[in-house]
FIKEGU-528251 format. One record per residue (C-alpha): z negated, y negated, x negated; residue number from 1. Coordinates in steps of 0.05 Angstrom, whole numbers. Example, Ala and Ser with C-alpha at 12.3 -4.5 7.8 and 13.67 -1.06 7.14 Angstrom:
2
     pz     py     px num
   -156     90   -246   1
   -143     21   -273   2
END
This chain:
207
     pz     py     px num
    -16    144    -69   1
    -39    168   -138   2
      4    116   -165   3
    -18     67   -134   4
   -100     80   -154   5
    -63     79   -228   6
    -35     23   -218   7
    -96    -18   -189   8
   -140     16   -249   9
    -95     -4   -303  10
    -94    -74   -283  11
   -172    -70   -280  12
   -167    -63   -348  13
   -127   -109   -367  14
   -164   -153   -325  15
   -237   -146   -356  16
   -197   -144   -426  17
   -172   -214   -415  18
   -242   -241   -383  19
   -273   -217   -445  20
   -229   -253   -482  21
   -236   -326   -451  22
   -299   -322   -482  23
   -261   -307   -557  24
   -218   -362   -544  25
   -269   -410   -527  26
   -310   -394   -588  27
   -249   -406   -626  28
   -237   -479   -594  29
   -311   -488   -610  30
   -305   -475   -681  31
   -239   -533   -701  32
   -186   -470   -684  33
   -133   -520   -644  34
   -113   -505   -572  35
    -45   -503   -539  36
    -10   -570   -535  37
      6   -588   -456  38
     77   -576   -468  39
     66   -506   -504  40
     85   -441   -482  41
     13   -419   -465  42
      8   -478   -421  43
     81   -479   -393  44
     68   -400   -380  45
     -8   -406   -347  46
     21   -457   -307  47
     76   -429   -279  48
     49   -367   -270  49
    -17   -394   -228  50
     44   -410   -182  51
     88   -362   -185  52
     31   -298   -173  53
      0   -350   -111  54
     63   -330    -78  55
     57   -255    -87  56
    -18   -268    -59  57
      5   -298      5  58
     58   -249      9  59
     14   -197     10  60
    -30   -221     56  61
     25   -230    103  62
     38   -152    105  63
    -27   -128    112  64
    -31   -166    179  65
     49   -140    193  66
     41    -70    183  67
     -5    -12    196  68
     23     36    143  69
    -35     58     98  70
      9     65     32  71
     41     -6     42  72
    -28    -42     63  73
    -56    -16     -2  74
    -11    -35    -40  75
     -6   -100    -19  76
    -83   -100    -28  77
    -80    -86   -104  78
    -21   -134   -113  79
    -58   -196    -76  80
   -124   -176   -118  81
    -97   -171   -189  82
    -51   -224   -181  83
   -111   -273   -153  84
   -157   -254   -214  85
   -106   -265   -261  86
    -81   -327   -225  87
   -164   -356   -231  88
   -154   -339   -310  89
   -103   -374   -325  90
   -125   -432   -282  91
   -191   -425   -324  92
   -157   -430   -397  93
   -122   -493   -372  94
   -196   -522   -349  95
   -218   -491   -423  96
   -162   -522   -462  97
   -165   -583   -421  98
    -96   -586   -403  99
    -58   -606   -333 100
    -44   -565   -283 101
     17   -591   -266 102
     70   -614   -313 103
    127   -670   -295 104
    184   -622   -334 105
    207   -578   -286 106
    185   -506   -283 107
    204   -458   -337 108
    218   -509   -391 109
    169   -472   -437 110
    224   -417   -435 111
    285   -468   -444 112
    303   -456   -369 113
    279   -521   -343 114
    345   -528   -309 115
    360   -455   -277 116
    302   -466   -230 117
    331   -515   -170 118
    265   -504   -129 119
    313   -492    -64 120
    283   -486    -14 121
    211   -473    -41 122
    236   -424    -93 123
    214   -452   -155 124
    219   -397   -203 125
    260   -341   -216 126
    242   -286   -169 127
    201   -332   -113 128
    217   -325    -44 129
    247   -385     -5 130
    211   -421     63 131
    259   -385    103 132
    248   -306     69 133
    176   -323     74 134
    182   -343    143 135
    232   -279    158 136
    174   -240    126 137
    118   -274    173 138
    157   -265    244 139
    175   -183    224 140
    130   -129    236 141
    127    -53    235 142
    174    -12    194 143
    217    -81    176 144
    161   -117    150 145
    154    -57    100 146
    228    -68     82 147
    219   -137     72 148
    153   -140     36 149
    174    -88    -13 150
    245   -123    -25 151
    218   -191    -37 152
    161   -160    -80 153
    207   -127   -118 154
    251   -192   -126 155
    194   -230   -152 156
    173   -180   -198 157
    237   -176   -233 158
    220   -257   -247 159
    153   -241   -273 160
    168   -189   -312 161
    216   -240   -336 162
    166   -288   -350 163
    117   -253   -385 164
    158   -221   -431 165
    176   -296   -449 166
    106   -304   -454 167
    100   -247   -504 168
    148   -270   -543 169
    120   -343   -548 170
     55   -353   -537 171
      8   -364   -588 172
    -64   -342   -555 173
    -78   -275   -566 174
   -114   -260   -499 175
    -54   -295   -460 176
     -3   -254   -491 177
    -40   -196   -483 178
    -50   -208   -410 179
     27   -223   -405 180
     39   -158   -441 181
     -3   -120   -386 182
     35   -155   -336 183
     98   -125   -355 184
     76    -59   -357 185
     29    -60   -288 186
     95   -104   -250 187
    149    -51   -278 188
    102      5   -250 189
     98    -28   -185 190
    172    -36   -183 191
    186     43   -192 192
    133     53   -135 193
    164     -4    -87 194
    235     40    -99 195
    206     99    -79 196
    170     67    -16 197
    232     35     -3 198
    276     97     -1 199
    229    127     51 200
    245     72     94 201
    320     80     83 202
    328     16     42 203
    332     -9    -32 204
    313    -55    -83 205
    352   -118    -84 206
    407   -124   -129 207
END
């Protein structure tokens, strides 16, 4: 599980990176620098990304109580931990710019795809799990639980990936787009590992 400890200890990094630079961005509101508007792309992406990582949280959580396989529990571990501290950052620059944590447009507008989204069955994003896989998720255990952790993680991956390379290529905050940036790279890492755990089991990544 080398890759895994990688994982986990790149997103550290990116983690403290980003906490150090709250503090930046704050000094800069201090000092007249103007702050994303509420219907911005750092907002639009700090919003729907609080959401869309609570999700991989509770997923998470799920499987470690499904499961007794060491390399999946871990795993799950360092997804539901990163995605929780970055979830309370981007939370916190909202409470710092003084901007809504909701929004009335639908989500994904920030990225022009206000109207891909349908929110179906409690899948409000590209890549989120409905009631009903989240439900299939909470009533397996064992060996399928693995199978269907790792495919829905991988699913909702591929949407934040997604995401925050739309954050990358729009937002205006330094630290955010930063954080976004080490998204990408820790989520596409995950990915290649969730494969590989996934073709022990027999299965595959969804298409």
């Amino acid at each position: 599980m080398k890759h895994v400890g990688w994982i986990a200890g790149a997103a550290g990094v990116v983690f403290m990176a980003a906490v150090g630079g709250i503090t930046y961005t704050v000094a800069e509101g201090d000092s007249g620098v103007r702050v994303p508007a509420a219907d911005s792309a750092d907002a639009g992406f700090a919003r729907d990304m609080a959401v869309h990582h609570q999700q991989a949280v509770e997923m998470s959580y799920i499987v470690r109580d499904r499961t007794e396989d060491e390399e999946v529990r871990r795993l799950a571990y360092d997804i539901a931990q990163t995605q929780a501290n970055q979830r309370g950052m981007m939370i916190g620059w909202l409470d710092l710019w003084q901007l809504p944590k909701v929004s009335a447009d639908p989500p994904m507008t920030w990225m022009g795809m206000g109207d891909m989204a349908s929110g179906e069955d409690g899948a409000l994003m590209p890549g989120m799990a409905t009631d009903a896989e989240m439900e299939s998720l909470q009533k397996a255990s064992g060996k399928a639980a693995e199978i269907r952790y790792l495919q829905l993680m991988y699913a909702h991956h591929v949407g934040g990936v997604h995401m925050a390379e739309g954050c990358v290529k729009r937002c205006e905050v330094d630290v955010e787009r930063d954080l976004a940036r080490g998204m990408v790279e820790a989520q596409e890492s995950e990915m290649k590992l969730m494969t590989d755990l996934l073709k022990k089991r027999g299965a595959e990544p969804p298409e």
